[in-house]
C-alpha positions in Angstrom: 64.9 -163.6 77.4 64.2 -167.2 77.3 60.6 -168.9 75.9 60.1 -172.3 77.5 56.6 -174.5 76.2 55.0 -176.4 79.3 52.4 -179.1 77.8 49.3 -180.2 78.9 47.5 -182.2 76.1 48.3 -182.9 72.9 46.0 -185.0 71.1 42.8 -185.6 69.0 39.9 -182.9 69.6 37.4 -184.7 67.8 37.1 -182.5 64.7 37.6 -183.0 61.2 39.2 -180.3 59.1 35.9 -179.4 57.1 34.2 -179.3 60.2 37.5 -177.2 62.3 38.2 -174.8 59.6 35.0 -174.9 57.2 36.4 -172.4 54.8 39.6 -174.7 54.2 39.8 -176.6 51.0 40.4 -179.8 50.8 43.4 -179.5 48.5 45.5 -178.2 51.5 44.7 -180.7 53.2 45.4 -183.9 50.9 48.6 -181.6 50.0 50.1 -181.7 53.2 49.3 -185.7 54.2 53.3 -186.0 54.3 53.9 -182.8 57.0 50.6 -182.6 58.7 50.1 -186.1 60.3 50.5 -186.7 63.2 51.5 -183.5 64.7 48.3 -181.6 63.0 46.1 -184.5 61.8 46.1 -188.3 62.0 45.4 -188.8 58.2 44.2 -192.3 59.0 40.7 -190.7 60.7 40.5 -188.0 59.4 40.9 -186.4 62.8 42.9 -182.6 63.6 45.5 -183.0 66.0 45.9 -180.4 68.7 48.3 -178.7 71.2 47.0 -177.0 74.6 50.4 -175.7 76.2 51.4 -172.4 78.0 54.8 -170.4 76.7 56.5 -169.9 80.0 58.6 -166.6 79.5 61.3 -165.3 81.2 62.0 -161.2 80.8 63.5 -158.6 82.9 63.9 -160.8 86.1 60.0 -161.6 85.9 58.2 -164.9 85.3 55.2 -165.1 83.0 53.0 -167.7 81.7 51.5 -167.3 78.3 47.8 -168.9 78.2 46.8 -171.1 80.8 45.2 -174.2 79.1 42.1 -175.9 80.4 42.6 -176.8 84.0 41.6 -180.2 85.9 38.1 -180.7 87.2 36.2 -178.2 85.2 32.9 -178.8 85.0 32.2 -178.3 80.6 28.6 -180.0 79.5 29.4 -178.5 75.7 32.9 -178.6 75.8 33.5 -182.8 77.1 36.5 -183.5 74.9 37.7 -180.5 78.0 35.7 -181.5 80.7 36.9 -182.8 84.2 40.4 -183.3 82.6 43.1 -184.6 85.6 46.4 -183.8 83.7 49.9 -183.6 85.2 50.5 -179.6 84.1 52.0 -178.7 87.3 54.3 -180.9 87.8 55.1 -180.0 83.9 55.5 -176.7 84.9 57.8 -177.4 87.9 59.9 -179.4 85.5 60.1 -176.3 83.9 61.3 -174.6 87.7 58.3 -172.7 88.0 56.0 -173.0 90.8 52.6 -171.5 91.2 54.0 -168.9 93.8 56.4 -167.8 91.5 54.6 -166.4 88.4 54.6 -162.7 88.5 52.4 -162.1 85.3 49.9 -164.7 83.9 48.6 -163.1 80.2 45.3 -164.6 78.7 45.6 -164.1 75.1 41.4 -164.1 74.8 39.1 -165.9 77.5 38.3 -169.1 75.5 37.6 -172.4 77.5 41.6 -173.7 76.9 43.3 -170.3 77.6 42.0 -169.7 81.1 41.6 -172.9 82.9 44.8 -173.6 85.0 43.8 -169.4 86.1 42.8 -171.2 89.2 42.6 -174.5 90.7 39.6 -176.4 92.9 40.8 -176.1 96.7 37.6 -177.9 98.9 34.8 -176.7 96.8 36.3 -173.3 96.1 38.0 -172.0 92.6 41.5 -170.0 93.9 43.7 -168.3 91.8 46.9 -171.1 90.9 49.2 -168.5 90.7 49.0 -166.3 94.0 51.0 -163.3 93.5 50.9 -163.2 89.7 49.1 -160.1 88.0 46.3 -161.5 85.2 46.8 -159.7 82.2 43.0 -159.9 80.6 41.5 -158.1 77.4 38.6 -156.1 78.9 36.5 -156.3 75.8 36.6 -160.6 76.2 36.3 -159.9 79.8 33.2 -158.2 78.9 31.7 -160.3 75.9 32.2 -163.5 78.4 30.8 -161.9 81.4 27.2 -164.0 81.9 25.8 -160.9 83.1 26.0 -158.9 80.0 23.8 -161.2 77.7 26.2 -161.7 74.7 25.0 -164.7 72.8 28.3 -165.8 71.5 29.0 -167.9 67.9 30.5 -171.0 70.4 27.3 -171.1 71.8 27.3 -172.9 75.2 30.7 -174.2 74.4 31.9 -171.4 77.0 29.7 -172.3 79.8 30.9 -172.0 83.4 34.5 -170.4 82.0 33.9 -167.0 83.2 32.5 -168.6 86.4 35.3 -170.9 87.5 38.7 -169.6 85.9 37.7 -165.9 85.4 35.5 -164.3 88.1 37.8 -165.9 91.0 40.5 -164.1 89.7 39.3 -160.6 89.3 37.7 -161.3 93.3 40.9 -161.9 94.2 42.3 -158.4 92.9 44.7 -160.1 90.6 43.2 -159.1 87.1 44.4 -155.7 85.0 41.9 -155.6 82.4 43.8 -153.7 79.4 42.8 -151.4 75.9 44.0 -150.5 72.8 47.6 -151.8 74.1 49.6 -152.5 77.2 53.2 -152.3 77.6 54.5 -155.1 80.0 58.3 -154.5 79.3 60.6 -153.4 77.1 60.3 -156.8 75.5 57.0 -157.2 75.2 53.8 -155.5 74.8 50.0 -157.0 73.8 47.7 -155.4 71.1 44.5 -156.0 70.0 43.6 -158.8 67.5 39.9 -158.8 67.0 37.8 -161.5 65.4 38.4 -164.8 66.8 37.1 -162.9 70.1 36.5 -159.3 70.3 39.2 -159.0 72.7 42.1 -161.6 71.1 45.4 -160.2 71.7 49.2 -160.9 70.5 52.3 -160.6 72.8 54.7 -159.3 70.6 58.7 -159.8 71.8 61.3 -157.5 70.6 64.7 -158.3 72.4 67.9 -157.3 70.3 67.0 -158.5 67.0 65.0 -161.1 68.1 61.2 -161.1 67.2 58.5 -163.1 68.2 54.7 -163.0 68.0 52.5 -165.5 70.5 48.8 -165.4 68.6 46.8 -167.1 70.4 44.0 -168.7 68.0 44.5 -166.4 64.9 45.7 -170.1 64.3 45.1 -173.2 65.0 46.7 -175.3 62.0 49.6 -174.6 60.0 47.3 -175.1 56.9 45.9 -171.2 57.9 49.3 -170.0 57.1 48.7 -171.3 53.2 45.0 -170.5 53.3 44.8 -167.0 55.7 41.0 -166.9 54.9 40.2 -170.2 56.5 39.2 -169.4 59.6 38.0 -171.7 62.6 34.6 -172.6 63.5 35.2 -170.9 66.7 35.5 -166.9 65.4 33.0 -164.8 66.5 33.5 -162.5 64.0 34.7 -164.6 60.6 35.9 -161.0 58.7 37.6 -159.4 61.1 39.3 -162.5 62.2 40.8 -163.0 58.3 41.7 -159.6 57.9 43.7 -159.6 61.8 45.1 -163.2 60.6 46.5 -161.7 57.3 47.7 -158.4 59.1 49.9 -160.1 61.7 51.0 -162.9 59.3 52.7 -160.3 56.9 54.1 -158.0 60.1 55.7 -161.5 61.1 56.9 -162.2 57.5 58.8 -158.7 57.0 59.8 -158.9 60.3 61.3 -162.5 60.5 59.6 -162.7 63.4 58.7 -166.2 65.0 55.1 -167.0 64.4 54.1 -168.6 67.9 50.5 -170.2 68.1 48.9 -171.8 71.2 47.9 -174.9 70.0 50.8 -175.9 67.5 52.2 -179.8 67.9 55.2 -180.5 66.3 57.7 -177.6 67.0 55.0 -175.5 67.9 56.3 -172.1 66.5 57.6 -171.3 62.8 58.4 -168.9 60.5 56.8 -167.5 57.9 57.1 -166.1 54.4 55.1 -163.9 51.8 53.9 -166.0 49.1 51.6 -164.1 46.4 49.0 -163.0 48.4 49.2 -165.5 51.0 51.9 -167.2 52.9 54.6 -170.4 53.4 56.4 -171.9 55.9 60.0 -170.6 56.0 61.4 -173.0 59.1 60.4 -174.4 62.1 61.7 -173.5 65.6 63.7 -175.5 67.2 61.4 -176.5 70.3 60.8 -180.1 70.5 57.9 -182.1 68.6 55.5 -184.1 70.3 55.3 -187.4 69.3 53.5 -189.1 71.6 49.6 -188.6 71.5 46.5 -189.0 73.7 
């Protein structure tokens, strides 16, 4: 297997940490000046840092994309740090070797606003799927809670708006999407579970090849700081219990596992390991993948 990270922003998001993780302290936070700026905050504004970037996998002959970002041209009235973005993710991704055409497998981890958008692309006036002959891996409970039509009044608010629309509902049209339960099985590598509480339907991919272990979880973190506070969650989870109890169940699996702790939205290295600490958790190493340095 081989785990390739195609960028599309990495950046400011306009947040401070009380406002981003409200249930952080500010301890952590002043702790970490020396390790957390720039790749997780700039410590001069005060401002979190953030990473939107798809894992590009490689298993069993197949090609599979990881979280799709937020997309050029999308129309988002409560989400404008994301709105009407023009980025060069494509050509990132052909860098990579990939084109669209040759994705067999695109897996949402949840159907947030930056894990969907690059699902499909504006062609004329009409949203098409990017990826043509891939199979859309989606959570049916998210796919649910985000359908408009079932009158969910979510804790983002409006911050959601038109994503079902534009980078979902084209999709499933198509006949691309297999909306999954309890736990699907995409190889013997890999196979997605449920991990409720950021969304009802967040998921992890979890990799198993020969002693190597890895675990993509989506937004069960957005900062490195939740892996020393697990009950920090963001301002973003629908359900703030459930999301702490998921966040502390797959952070101890990856820590007596010595599995690879891969976020979405990680600068830096993007991906570490942790450790068991008391009742919470450190930073054992980081992967080896590149840091970003240069910011926008």
């Amino acid at each position: 297997m081989s785990i390739t990270r195609v960028r599309e922003y990495f950046g400011s998001v306009g947040m401070t940490p009380e406002t981003f993780f409200p249930d952080s302290t500010k301890e952590v936070w002043e702790a970490g000046d020396a390790w957390l700026d720039p790749h997780f905050l700039d410590s001069g504004t005060n401002i979190v840092h953030s990473a939107i970037q798809t894992w590009l996998l490689r298993s069993e002959g197949r090609t599979i994309l990881v979280d799709t970002g937020v997309g050029n041209h999308k129309e988002r009235p409560y989400a404008p740090v994301w709105s009407h973005l023009d980025t060069d993710f494509l050509a990132n991704l052909a860098r990579a070797g990939v084109r669209p055409e040759d994705v067999d497998i695109v897996i949402n981890t949840h159907l947030h606003v930056d894990h969907v958008g690059w699902n499909t692309r504006l062609d004329g006036r009409e949203w098409i799927p990017t990826f043509p002959n891939a199979t859309y891996l989606m959570p049916k409970d998210d796919f649910d809670f985000w359908n408009p039509d079932n009158g969910h009044r979510p804790r983002l608010g409006r911050g959601n708006q038109n994503v079902f629309e534009d980078s979902v509902a084209p999709v499933h049209r198509a006949g691309l999407t297999r909306l999954w339960t309890d736990s699907h099985r995409i190889d013997a590598n890999l196979r997605l579970d449920p991990a409720p509480g950021h969304t009802p339907g967040s998921s992890v991919l979890t990799l198993a090849s020969g002693t190597d272990r890895a675990v993509f979880v989506g937004d069960l973190l957005h900062s490195p700081v939740q892996i020393l506070e697990p009950d920090a969650n963001s301002c973003f989870c629908e359900n703030p219990a459930e999301a702490r109890a998921t966040r502390r169940k797959v952070l101890g699996r990856a820590a007596d596992d010595n599995a690879l702790v891969i976020p979405a939205h990680l600068g830096g290295h993007g991906a570490t390991e942790v450790v068991r600490d008391g009742s919470t958790f450190a930073i054992k190493g980081w992967a080896p993948f590149s840091p970003y340095t240069d910011q926008r």
